[in-house]
C-alpha positions as a LaTeX table, in Angstrom:
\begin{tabular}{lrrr}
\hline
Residue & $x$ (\AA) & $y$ (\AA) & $z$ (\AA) \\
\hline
Unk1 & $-8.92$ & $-19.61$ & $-12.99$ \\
Unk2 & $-11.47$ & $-17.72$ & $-15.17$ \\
Unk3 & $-14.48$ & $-19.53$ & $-13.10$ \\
Unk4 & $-12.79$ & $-18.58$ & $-10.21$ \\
Unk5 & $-12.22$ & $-14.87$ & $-11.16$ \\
Unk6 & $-15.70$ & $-14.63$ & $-12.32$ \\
Unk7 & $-16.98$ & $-15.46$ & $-9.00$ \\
Unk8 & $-14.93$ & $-12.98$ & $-7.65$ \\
Unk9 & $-16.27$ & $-9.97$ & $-9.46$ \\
Unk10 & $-19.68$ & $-10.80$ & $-9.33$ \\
Unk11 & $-19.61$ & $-11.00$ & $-5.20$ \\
Unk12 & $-17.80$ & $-7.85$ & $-5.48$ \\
Unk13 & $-20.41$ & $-5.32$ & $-5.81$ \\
Unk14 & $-22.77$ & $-7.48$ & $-2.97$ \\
Unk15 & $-19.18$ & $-7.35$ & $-0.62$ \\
Unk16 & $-18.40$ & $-3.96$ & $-1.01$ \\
Unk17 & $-22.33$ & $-2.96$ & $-0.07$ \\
Unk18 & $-21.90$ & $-5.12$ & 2.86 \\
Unk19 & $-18.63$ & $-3.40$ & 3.74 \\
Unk20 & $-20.44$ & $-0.32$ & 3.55 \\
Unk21 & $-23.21$ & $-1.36$ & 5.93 \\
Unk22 & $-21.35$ & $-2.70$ & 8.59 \\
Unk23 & $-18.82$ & $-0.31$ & 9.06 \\
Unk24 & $-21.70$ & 1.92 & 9.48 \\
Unk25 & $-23.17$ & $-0.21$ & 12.45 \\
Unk26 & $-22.57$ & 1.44 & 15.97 \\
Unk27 & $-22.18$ & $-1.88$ & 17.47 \\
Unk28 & $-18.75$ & $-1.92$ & 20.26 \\
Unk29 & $-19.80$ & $-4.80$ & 22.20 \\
Unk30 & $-16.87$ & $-7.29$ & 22.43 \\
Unk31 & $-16.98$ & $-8.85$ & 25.96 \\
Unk32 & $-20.86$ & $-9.32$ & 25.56 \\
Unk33 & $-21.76$ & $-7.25$ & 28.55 \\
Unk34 & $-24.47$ & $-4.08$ & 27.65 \\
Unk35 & $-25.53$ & $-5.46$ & 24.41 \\
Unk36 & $-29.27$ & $-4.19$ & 23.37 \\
Unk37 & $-28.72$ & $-6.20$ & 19.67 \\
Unk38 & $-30.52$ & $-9.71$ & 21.10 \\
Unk39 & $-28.55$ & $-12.77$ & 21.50 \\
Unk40 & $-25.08$ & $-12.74$ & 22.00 \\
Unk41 & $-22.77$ & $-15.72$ & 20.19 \\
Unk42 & $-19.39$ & $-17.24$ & 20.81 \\
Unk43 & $-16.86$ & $-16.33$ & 18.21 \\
Unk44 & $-15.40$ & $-19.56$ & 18.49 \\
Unk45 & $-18.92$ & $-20.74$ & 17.60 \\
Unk46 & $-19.08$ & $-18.05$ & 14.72 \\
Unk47 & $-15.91$ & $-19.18$ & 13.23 \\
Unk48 & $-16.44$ & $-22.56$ & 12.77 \\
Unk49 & $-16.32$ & $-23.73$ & 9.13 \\
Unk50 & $-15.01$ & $-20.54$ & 8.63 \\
Unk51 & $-11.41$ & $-21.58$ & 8.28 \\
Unk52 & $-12.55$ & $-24.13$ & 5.50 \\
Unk53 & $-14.07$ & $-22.01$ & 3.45 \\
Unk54 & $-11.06$ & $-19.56$ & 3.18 \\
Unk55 & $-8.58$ & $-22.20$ & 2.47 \\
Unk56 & $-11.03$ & $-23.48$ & $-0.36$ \\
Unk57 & $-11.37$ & $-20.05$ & $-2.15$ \\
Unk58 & $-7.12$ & $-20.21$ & $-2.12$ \\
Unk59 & $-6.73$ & $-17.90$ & 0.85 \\
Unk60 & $-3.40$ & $-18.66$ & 2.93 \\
Unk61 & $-2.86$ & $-18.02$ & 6.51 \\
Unk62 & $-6.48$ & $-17.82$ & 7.37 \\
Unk63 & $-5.47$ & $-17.67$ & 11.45 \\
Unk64 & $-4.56$ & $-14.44$ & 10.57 \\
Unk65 & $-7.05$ & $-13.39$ & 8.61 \\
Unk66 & $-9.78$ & $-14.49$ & 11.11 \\
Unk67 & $-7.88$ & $-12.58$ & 14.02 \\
Unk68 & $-7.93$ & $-9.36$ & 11.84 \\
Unk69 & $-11.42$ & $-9.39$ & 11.43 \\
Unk70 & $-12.79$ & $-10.39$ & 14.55 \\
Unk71 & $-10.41$ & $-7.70$ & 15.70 \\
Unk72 & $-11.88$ & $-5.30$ & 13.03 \\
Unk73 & $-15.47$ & $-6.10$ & 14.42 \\
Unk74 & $-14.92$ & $-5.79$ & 18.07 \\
Unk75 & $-13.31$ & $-2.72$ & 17.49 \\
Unk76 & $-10.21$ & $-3.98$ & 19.30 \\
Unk77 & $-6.60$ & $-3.67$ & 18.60 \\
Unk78 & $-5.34$ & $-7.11$ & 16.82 \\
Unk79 & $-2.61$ & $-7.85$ & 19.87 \\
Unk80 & $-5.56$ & $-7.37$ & 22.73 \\
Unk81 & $-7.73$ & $-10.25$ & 20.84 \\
Unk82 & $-6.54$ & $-13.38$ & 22.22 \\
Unk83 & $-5.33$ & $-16.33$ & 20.38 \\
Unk84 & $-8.11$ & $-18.53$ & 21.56 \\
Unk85 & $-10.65$ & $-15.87$ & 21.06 \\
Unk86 & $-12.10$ & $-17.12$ & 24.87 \\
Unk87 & $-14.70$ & $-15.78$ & 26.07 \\
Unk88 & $-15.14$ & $-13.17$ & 23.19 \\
Unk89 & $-19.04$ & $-12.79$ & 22.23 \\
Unk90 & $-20.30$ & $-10.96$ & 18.79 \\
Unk91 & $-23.93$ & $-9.39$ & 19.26 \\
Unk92 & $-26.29$ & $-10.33$ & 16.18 \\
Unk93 & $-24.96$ & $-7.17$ & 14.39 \\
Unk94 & $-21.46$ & $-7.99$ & 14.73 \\
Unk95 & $-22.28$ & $-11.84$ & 13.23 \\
Unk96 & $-23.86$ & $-10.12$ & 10.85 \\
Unk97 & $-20.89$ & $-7.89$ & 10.19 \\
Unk98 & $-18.13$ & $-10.88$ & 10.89 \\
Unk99 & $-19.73$ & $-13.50$ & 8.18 \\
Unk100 & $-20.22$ & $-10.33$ & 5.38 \\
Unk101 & $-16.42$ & $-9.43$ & 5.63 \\
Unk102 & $-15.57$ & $-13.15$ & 5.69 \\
Unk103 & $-17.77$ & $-13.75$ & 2.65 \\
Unk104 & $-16.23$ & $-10.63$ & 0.69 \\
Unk105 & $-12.01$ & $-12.38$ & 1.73 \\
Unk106 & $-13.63$ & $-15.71$ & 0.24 \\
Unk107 & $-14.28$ & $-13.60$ & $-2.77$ \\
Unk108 & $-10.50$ & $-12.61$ & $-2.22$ \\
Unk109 & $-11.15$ & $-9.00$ & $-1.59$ \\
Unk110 & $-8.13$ & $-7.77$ & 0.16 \\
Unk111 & $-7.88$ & $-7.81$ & 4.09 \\
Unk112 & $-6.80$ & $-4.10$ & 3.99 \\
Unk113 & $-9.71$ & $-3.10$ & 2.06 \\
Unk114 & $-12.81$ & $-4.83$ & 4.16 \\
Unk115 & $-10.99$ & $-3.74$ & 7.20 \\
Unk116 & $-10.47$ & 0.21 & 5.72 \\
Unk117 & $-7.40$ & 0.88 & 7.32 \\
Unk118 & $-3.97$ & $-0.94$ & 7.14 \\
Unk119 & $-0.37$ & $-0.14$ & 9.49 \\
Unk120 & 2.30 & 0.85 & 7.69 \\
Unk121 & 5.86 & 1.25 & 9.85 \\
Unk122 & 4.43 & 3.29 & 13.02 \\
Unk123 & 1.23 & 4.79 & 11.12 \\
Unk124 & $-2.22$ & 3.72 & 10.42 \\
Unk125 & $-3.30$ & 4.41 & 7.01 \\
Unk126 & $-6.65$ & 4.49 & 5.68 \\
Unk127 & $-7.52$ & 2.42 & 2.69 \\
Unk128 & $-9.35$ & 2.55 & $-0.51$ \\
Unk129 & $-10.81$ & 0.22 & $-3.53$ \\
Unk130 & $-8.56$ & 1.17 & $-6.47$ \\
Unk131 & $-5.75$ & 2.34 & $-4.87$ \\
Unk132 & $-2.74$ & 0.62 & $-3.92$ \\
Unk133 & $-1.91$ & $-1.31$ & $-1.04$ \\
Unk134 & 1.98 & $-0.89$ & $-0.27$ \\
Unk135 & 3.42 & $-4.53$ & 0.32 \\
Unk136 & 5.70 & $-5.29$ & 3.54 \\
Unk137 & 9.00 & $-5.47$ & 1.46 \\
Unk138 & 7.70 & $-1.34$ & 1.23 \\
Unk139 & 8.30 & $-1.01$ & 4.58 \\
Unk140 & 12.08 & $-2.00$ & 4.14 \\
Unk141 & 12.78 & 0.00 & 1.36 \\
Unk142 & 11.14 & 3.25 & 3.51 \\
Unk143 & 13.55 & 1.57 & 6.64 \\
Unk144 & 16.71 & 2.27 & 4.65 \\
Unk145 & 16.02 & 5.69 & 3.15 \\
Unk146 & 15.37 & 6.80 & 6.83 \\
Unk147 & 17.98 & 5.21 & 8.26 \\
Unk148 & 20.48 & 7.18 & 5.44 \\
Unk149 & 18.77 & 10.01 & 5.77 \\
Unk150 & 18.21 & 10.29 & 9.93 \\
Unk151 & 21.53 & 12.73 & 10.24 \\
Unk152 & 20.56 & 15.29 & 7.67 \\
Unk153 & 19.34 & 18.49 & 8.72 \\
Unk154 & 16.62 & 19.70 & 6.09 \\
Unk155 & 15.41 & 17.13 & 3.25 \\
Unk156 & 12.66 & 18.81 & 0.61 \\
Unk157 & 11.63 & 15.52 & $-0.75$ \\
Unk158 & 9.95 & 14.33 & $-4.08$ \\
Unk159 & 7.95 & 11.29 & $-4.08$ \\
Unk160 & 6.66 & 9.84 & $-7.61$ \\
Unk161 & 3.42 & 8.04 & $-7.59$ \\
Unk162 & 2.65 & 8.20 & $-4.13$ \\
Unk163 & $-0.38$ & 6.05 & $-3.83$ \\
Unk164 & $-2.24$ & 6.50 & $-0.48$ \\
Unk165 & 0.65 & 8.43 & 0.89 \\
Unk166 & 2.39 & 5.39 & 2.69 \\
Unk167 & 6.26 & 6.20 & 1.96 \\
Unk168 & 6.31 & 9.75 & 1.87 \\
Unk169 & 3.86 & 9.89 & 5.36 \\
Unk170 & 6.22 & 7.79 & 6.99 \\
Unk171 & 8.93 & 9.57 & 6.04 \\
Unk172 & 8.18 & 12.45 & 7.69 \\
Unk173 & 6.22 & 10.51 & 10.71 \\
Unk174 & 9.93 & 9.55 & 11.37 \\
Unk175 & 12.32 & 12.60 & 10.54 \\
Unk176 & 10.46 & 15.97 & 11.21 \\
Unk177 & 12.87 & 17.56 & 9.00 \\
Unk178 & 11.59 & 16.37 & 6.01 \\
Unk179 & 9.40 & 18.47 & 3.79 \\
Unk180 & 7.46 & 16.36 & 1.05 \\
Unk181 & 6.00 & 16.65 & $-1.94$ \\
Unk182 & 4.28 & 13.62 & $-3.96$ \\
Unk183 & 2.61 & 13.47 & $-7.79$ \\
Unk184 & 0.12 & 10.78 & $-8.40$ \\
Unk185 & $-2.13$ & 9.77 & $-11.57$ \\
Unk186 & $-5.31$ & 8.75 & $-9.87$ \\
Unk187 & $-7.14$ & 10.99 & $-8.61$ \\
Unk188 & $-8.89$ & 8.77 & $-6.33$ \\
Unk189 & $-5.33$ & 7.58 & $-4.88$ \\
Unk190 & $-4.70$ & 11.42 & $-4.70$ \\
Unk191 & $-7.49$ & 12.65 & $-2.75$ \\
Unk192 & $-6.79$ & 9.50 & 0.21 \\
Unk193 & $-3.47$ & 10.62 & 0.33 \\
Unk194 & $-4.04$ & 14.27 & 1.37 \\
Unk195 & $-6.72$ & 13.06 & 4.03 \\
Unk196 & $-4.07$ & 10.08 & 5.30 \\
Unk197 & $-1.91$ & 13.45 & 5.57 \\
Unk198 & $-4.62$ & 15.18 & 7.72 \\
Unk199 & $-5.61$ & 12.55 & 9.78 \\
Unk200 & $-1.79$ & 11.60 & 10.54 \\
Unk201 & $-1.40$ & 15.92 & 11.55 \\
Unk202 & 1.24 & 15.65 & 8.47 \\
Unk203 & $-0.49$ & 17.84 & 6.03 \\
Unk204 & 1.72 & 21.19 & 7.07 \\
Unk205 & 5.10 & 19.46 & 5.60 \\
Unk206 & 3.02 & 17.87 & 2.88 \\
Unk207 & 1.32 & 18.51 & $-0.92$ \\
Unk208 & 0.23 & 15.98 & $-3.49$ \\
Unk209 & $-0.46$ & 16.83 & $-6.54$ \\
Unk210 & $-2.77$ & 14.70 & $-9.55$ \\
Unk211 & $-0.26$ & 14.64 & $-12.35$ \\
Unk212 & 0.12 & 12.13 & $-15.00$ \\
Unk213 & 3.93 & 11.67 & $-15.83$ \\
Unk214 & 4.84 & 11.70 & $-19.12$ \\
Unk215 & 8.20 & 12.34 & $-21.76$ \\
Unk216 & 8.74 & 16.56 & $-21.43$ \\
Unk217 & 5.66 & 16.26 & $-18.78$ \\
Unk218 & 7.54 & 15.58 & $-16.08$ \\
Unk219 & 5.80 & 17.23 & $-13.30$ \\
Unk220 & 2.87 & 19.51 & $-13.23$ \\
Unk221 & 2.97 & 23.40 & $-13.95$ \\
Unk222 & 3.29 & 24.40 & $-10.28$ \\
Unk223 & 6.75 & 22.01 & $-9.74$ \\
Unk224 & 8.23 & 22.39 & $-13.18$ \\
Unk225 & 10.66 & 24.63 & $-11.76$ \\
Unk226 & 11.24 & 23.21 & $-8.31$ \\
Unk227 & 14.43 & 20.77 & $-7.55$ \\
Unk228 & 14.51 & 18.52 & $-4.69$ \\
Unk229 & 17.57 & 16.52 & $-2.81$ \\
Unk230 & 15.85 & 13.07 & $-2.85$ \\
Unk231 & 13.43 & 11.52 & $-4.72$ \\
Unk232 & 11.58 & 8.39 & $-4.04$ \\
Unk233 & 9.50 & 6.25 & $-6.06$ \\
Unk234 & 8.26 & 2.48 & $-6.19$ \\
Unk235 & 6.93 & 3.17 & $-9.79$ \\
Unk236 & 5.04 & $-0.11$ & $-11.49$ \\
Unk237 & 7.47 & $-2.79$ & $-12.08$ \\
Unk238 & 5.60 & $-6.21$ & $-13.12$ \\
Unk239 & 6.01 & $-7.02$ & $-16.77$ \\
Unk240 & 2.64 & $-7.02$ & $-18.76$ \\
Unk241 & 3.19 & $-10.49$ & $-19.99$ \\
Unk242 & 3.35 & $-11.67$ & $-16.32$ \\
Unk243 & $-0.12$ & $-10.15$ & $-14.87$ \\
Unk244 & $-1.63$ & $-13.50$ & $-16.12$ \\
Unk245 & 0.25 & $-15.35$ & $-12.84$ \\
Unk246 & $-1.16$ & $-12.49$ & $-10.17$ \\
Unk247 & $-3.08$ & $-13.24$ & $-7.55$ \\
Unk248 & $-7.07$ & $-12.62$ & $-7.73$ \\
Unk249 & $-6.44$ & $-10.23$ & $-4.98$ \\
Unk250 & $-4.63$ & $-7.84$ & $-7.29$ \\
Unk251 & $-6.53$ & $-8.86$ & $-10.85$ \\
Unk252 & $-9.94$ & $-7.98$ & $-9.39$ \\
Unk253 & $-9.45$ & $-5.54$ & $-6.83$ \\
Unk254 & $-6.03$ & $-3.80$ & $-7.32$ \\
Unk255 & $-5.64$ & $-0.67$ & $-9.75$ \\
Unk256 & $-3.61$ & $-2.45$ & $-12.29$ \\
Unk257 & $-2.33$ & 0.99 & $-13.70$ \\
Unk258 & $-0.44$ & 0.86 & $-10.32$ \\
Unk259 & 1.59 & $-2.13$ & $-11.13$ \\
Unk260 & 2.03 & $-2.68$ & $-15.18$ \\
Unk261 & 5.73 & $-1.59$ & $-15.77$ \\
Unk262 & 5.91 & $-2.57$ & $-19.03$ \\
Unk263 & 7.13 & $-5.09$ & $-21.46$ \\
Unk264 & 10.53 & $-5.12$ & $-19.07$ \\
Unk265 & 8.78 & $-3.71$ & $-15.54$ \\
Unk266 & 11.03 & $-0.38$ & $-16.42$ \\
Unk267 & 8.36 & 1.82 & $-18.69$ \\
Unk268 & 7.67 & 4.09 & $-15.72$ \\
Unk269 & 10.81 & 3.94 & $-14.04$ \\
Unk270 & 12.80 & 5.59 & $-17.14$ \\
Unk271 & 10.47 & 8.16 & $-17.04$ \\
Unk272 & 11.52 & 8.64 & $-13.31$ \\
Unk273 & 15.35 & 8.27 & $-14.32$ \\
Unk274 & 14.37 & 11.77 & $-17.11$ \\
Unk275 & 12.53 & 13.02 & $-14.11$ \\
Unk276 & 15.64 & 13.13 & $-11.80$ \\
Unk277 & 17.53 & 14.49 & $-14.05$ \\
Unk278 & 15.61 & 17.54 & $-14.38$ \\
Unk279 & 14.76 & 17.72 & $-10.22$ \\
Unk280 & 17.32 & 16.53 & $-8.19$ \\
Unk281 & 20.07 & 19.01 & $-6.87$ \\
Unk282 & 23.28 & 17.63 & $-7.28$ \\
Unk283 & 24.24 & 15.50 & $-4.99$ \\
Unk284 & 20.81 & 14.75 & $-4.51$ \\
Unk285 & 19.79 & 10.63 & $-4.55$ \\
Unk286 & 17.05 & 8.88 & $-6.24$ \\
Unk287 & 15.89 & 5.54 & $-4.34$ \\
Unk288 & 13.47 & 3.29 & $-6.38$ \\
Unk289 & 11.99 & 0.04 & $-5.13$ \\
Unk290 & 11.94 & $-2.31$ & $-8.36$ \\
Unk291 & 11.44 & $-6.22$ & $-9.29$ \\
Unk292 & 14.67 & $-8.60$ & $-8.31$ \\
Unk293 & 15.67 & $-8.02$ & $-11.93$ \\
Unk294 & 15.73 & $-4.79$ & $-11.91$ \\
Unk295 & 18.84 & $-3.47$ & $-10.32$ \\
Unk296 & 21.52 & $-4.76$ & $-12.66$ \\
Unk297 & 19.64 & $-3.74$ & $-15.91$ \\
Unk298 & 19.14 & $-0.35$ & $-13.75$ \\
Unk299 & 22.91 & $-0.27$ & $-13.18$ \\
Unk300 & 23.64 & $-1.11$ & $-17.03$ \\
Unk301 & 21.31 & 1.63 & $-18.23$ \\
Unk302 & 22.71 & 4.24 & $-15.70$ \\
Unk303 & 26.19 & 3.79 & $-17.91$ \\
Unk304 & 25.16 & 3.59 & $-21.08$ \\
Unk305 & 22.04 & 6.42 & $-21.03$ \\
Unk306 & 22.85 & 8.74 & $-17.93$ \\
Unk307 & 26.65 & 8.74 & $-17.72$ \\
Unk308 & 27.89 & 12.15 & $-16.68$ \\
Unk309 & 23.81 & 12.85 & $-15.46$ \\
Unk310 & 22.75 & 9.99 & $-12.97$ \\
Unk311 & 25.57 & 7.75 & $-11.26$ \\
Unk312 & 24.33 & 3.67 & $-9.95$ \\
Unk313 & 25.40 & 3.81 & $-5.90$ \\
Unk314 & 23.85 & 0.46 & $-4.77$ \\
Unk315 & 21.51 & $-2.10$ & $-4.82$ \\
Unk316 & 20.42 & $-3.94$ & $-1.51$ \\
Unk317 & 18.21 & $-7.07$ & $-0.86$ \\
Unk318 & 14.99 & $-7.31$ & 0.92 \\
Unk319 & 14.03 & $-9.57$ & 3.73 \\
Unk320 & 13.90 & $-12.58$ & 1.31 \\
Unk321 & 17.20 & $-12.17$ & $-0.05$ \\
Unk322 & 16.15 & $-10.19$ & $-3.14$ \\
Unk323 & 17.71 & $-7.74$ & $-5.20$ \\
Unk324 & 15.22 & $-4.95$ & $-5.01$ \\
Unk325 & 16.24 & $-1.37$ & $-3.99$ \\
Unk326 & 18.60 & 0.73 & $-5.49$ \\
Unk327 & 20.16 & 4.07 & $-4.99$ \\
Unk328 & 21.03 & 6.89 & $-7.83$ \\
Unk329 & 23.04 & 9.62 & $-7.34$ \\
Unk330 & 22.64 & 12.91 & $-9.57$ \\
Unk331 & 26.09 & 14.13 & $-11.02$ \\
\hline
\end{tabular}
């Protein structure tokens, strides 16, 4: 695993420099027709050994992965791209630009980073090195809070380490009477999730703030006051002792701040619970997405810390049958 990893970061700097280059080429041919960059190639011809290669560097589904970047290089939307890939041509640049992406997913970069964008629910966010990349079982846990919250008239909404903006931006992509505002510790993660705002026309109902949460630091000067009636976070949640069994994607190329919970996953999580305390309305509900271990010990803490402050409402299960969302209710 170490060999392997090593590998990894030292193709990182060459795959991120190719990244850079091609998504700086002009190049939109896809059908082959009008192309000034020389010969023209079959993809199918393109891809072949390509498939190979992924599986050896420990890359699964590589159909898909192909799709999305052929897709990414023609500049085509992924269901227009046929299965087949017939009849599909790349010019010399866009060889150039398929076999540098593929070379930078052998070296396990993630998909959503060498493509620089990623769909989340019904928007398209853009994407950053460093900053994290919100997993499917994300879009679930944003599903539910809409779905409870669909019927109410005005929200003002807190979100706690919002990342590149996913939840909260599809929160209010899907209820315009939601008002949010997020905190986040990296500043790079910070920055991409006020543009993500403007390019989604969101920024109006939305504010993010760089704020490191800490004990009697709750929230930065400007919110220390302010008191919301939901708050959402999916604060960092895998154990310390367990980063060992990650996948290379996240060691290497994922900001690890975003994920290390702790020597139980809950570190960052009971600084939420102090957090809610202090800014929810009562009434108002704090929904956390947390490991499949989570919820009871959440549950267990709620009644022996938080009695008479925080009430447990529910846990629910994700799409593989786990235990991962709950709901908190402040007194």
């Amino acid at each position: 695993m170490f060999k392997y990893l090593t590998r990894s970061v030292r193709l990182t700097s060459r795959a991120l420099t190719h990244y850079n280059y091609a998504t700086s080429s002009g190049s939109t041919s896809g059908s082959g027709k009008n192309s000034t960059s020389g010969q023209l190639v079959a993809v199918t011809k393109a891809m072949e050994g390509w498939s190979q290669k992924l599986q050896d560097a420990g890359v699964s589904d590589t159909e898909f992965n192909l799709k999305c970047i052929v897709s990414h290089v023609l500049k085509r939307k992924f269901n227009t791209v046929p299965d087949n890939f017939s009849q599909l041509q790349f010019d010399q640049k866009q060889l150039a630009d398929f076999e540098r992406f593929l070379e930078a997913r052998c070296a396990r970069m993630p998909l959503q980073h060498i493509i620089g964008e990623w769909d989340f629910l019904d928007i398209t966010l853009k994407t950053a090195p460093t900053v994290f990349i919100p997993r499917p079982e994300t879009e679930e846990f944003v599903r539910l809070v809409i779905e409870n919250y669909k019927d109410v008239k005005h929200v003002n909404m807190l979100e706690v380490g919002c990342g590149s903006g996913a939840m909260s931006l599809s929160m209010l992509h899907a209820l315009p009477q939601v008002e949010a505002t997020a905190i986040e510790r990296s500043k790079a993660a910070t920055v991409l999730a006020a543009e993500n705002a403007k390019l989604l026309g969101l920024q109006d109902r939305f504010q993010v703030h760089n704020h490191t949460m800490e004990e009697d630091q709750y929230m930065p000067a400007p919110l220390k006051d302010k008191k919301y009636d939901l708050i959402i976070s999916n604060p960092p949640y895998v154990k310390t002792e367990e980063f060992q069994f990650l996948h290379p994607e996240v060691v290497v190329y994922e900001n690890l701040n975003a994920l290390d919970g702790g020597s139980d996953g809950l570190r960052v999580a009971r600084l939420v619970f102090d957090l809610a305390c202090r800014h929810l309305h009562s009434g108002g509900k704090l929904w956390l997405e947390l490991g499949n271990e989570h919820p009871p010990l959440v549950k267990t803490i709620m009644h022996l810390k938080y009695e008479g402050r925080l009430n447990f409402v529910g846990s629910y299960y994700d799409q593989y049958k786990r235990e991962r969302f709950v709901q908190i209710e402040k007194v």
